[in-house]
C-alpha positions as CSV (number, residue, x, y, z in Angstrom):
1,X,21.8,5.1,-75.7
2,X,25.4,3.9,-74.7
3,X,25.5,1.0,-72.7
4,X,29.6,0.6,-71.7
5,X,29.1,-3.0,-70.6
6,X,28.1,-4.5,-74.1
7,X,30.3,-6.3,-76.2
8,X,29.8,-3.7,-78.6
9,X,33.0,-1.0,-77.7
10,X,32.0,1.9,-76.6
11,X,33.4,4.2,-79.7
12,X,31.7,2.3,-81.7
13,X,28.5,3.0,-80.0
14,X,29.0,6.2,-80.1
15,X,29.5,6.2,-83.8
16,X,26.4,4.1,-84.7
17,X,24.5,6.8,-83.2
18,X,26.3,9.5,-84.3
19,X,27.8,10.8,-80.9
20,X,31.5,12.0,-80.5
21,X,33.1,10.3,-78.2
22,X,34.7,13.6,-76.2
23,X,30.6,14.3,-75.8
24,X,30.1,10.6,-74.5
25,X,33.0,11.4,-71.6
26,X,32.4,14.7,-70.8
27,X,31.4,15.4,-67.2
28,X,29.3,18.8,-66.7
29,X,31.7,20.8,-64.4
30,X,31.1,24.0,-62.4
31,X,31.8,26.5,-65.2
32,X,29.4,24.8,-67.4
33,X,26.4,24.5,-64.5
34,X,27.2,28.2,-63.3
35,X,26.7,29.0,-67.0
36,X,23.2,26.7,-66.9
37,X,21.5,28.4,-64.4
38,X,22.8,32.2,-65.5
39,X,20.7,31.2,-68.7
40,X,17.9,30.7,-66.5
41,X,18.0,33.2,-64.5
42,X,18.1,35.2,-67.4
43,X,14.9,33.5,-68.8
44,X,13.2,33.8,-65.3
45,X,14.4,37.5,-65.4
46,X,12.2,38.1,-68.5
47,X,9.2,36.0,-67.4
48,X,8.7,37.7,-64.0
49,X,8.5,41.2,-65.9
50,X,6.0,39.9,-68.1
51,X,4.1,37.9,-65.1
52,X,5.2,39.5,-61.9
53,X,2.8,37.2,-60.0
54,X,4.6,34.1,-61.0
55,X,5.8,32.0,-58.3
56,X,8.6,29.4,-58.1
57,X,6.1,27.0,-59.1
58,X,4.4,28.6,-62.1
59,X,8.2,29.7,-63.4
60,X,9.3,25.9,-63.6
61,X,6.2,25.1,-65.4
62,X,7.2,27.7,-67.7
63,X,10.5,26.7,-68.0
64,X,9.7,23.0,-68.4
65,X,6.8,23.9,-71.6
66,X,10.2,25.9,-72.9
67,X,12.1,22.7,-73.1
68,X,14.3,23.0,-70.3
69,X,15.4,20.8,-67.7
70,X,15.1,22.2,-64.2
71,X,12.9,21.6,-60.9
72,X,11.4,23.6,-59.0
73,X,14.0,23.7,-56.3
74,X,16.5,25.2,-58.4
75,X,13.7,27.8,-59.8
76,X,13.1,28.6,-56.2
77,X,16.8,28.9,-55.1
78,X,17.8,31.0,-58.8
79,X,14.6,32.9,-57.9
80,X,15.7,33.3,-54.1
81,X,19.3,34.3,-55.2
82,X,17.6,37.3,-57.7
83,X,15.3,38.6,-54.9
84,X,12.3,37.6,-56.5
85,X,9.4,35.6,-54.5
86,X,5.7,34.8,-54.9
87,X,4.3,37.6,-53.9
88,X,1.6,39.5,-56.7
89,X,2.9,41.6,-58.2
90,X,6.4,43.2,-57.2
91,X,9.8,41.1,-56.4
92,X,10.1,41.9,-52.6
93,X,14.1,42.2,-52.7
94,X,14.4,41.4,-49.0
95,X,12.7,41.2,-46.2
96,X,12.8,43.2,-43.2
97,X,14.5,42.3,-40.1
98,X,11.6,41.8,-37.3
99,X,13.4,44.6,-35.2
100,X,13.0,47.2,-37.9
101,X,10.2,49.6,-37.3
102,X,7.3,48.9,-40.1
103,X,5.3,51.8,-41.6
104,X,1.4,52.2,-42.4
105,X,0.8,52.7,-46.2
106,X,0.0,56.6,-45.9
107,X,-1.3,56.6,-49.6
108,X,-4.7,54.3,-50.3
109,X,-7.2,57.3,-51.9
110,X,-4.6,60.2,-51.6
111,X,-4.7,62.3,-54.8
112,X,-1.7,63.1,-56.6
113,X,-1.7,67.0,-58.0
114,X,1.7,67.9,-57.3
115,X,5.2,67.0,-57.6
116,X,7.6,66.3,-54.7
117,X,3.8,64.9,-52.5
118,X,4.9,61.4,-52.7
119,X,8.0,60.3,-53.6
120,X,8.8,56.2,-53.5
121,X,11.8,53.8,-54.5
122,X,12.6,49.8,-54.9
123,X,15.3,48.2,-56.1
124,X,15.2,45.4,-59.5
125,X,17.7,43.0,-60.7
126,X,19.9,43.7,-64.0
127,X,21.2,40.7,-65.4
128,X,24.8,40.8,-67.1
129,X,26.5,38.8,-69.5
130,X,28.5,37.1,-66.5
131,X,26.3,38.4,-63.7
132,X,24.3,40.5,-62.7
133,X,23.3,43.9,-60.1
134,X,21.2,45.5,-58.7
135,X,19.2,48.4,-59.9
136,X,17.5,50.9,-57.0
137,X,15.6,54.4,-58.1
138,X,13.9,57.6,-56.7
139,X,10.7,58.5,-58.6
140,X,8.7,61.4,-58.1
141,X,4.7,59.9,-58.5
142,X,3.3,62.7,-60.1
143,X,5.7,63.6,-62.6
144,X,7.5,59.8,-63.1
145,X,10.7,62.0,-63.1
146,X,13.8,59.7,-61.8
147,X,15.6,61.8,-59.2
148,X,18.1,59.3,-58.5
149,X,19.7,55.8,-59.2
150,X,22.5,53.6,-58.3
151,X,23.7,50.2,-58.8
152,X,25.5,47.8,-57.1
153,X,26.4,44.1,-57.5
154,X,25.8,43.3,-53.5
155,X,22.3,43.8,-52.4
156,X,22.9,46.2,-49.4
157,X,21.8,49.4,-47.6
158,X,24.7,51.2,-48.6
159,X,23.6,52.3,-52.5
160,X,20.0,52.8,-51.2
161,X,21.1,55.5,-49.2
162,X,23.4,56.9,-51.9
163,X,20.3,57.4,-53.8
164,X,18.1,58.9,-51.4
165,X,20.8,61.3,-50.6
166,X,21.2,62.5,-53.8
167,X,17.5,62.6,-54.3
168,X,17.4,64.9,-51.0
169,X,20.0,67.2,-52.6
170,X,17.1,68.2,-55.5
171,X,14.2,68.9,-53.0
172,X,12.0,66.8,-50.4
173,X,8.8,65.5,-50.8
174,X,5.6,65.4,-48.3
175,X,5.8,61.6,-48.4
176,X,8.0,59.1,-49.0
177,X,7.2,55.1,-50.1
178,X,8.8,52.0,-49.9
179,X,8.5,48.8,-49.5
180,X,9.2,46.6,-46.0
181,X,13.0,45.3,-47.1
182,X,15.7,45.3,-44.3
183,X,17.3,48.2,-46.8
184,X,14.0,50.8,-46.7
185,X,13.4,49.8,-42.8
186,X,16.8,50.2,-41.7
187,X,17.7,52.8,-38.8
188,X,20.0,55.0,-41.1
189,X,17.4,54.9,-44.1
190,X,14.3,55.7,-42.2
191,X,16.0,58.1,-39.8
192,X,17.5,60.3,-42.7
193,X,13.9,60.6,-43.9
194,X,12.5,61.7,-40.6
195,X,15.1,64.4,-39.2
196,X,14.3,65.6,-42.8
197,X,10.8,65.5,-41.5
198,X,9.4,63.4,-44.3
199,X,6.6,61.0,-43.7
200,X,6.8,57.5,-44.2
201,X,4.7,55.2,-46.1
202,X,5.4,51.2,-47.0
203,X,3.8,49.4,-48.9
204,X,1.4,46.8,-47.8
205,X,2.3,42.9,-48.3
206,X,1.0,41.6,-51.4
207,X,-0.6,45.3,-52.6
208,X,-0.8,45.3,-56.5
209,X,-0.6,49.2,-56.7
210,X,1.2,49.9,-53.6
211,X,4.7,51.2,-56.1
212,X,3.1,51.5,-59.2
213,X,4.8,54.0,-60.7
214,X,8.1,52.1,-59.4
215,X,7.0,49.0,-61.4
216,X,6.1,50.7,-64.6
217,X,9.6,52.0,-64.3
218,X,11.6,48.9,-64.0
219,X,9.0,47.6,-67.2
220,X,10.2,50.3,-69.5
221,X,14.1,50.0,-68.2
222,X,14.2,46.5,-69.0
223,X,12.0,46.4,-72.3
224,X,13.4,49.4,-73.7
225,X,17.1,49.0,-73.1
226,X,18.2,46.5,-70.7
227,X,17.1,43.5,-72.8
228,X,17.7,45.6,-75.8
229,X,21.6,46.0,-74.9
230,X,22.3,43.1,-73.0
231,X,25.2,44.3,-70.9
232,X,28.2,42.9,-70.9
233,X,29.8,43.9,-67.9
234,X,28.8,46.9,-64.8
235,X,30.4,49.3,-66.3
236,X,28.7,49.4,-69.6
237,X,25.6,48.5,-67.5
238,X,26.3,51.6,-65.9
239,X,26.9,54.0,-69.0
240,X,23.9,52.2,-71.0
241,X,21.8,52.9,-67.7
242,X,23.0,57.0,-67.3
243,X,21.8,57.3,-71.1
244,X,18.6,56.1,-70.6
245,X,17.8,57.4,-67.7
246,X,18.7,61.3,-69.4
247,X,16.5,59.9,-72.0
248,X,13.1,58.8,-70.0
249,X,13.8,61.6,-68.1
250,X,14.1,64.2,-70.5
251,X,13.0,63.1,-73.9
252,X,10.9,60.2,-73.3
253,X,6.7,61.4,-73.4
254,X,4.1,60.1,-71.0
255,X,0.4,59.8,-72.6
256,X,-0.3,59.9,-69.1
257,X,1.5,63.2,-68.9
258,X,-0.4,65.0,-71.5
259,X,2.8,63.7,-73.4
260,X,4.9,65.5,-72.1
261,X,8.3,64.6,-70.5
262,X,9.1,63.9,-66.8
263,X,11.3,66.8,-66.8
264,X,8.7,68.9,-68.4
265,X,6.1,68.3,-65.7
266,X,8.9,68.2,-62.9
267,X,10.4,71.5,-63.4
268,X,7.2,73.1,-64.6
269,X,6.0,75.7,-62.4
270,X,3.3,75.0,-60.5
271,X,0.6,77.3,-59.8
272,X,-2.9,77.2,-58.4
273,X,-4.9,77.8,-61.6
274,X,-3.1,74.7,-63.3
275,X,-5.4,72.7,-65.0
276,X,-3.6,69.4,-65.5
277,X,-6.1,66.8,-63.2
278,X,-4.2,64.6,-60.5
279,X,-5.3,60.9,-59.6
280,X,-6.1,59.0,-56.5
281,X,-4.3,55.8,-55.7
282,X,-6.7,53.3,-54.4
């Protein structure tokens, strides 16, 4: 290593050991550490999809068998900034404000037969090259059809209700799930969905299969086209997310759906004699 106070000049250090000079003096400045930790959140972005029950502390052990240099306070504050906490096995985006009314889960051991019963959202981060969003959906459970979406780079309540309203424009459902973040518990979110006379369900804390169909969702997004892409800025986020989203809704098959599409099943008509078996969520 260099060691300026030797009689040995400092350039020449540098080139016994084969290091530039420019490298010796340069100083890390706030460009190059913004740049640092947007390389790990991208890294922390693909390791929570793959283990969604890792916590700050697992994710810097990760990190650290990975080669990189890090702690786990800056894992926890990266992870904090993405919305993403230890909690098995969803990121829980926010939480909700203690004045917020909080919902019973409505759906432990309800059967699923039909669309529009339960309908449920959540919102996921979407990294950009310089960046990232935030990604927030409608799904209809027994079809997985997406009946809405909207982005937005500030984590607010605003786009969630963008997307429920637009979901409402296609139908209503029996039920409607979320989880407890201040954006789902909020007065305007909650009351839209009861003067629409729609119960509401949230999801219990720490429930594995509370959103299910919500997190299989945001797995397919990000393996089959947001990691694929690699965005380089919202608005081709935005165009690469519209194309894929006409895609898994309309030409994408579910084995789970007799493999057909969500479209298929959504829009098919639904009579008494059908056949097709639900599923209970327990």
């Amino acid at each position: 290593m260099i060691e300026p106070d030797l009689e040995i000049p400092v350039s020449r250090q540098c080139k016994l050991i084969g290091l530039s000079r420019a490298s010796y003096y340069y100083k890390p400045g706030p460009d190059a550490e913004e740049e640092y930790n947007r390389q790990l959140m991208r890294l922390i972005d693909e390791q929570y999809t793959k283990t969604p029950f890792y916590g700050s502390r697992n994710m810097t052990t990760c990190l650290k068998r990975q080669g990189y240099k890090v702690n786990r306070k800056r894992i926890k504050r990266l992870m904090g900034e993405m919305g993403l906490e230890a909690v098995y096995p969803k990121p829980n985006l926010s939480k909700g404000k203690k004045e917020h009314k909080k919902y019973p889960y409505l759906l432990r051991d309800v059967e699923i037969t039909r669309r529009d019963q339960v309908w449920s959202t959540d919102i996921t981060y979407i990294r950009l090259k310089q960046g990232f969003i935030y990604l927030v959906a409608v799904i209809d459970w027994y079809s997985r059809y997406v009946l809405s979406w909207e982005i937005s780079p500030p984590l607010d309540k605003d786009f969630c209700m963008k997307a429920l309203n637009r979901a409402l424009d296609l139908g209503k459902p029996e039920i409607f799930n979320t989880d407890q973040g201040v954006q789902f518990t909020s007065l305007e979110f909650t009351g839209r969905l009861e003067d629409a006379g729609i119960q509401i369900s949230m999801d219990g804390r720490g429930r594995a299969l509370d959103n299910v169909f919500v997190e299989r969702l945001w797995r397919s997004v990000k393996y089959e086209e947001v990691y694929l892409k690699d965005y380089q800025d919202v608005r081709i986020a935005k165009d690469g997310l519209l194309s894929y989203f006409q895609f898994y809704n309309v030409e994408r098959p579910h084995q789970s759906l007799g493999n057909e599409t969500p479209s298929e099943v959504y829009y098919k008509e639904i009579s008494n004699t059908k056949t097709k078996a639900g599923y209970t969520i327990h």
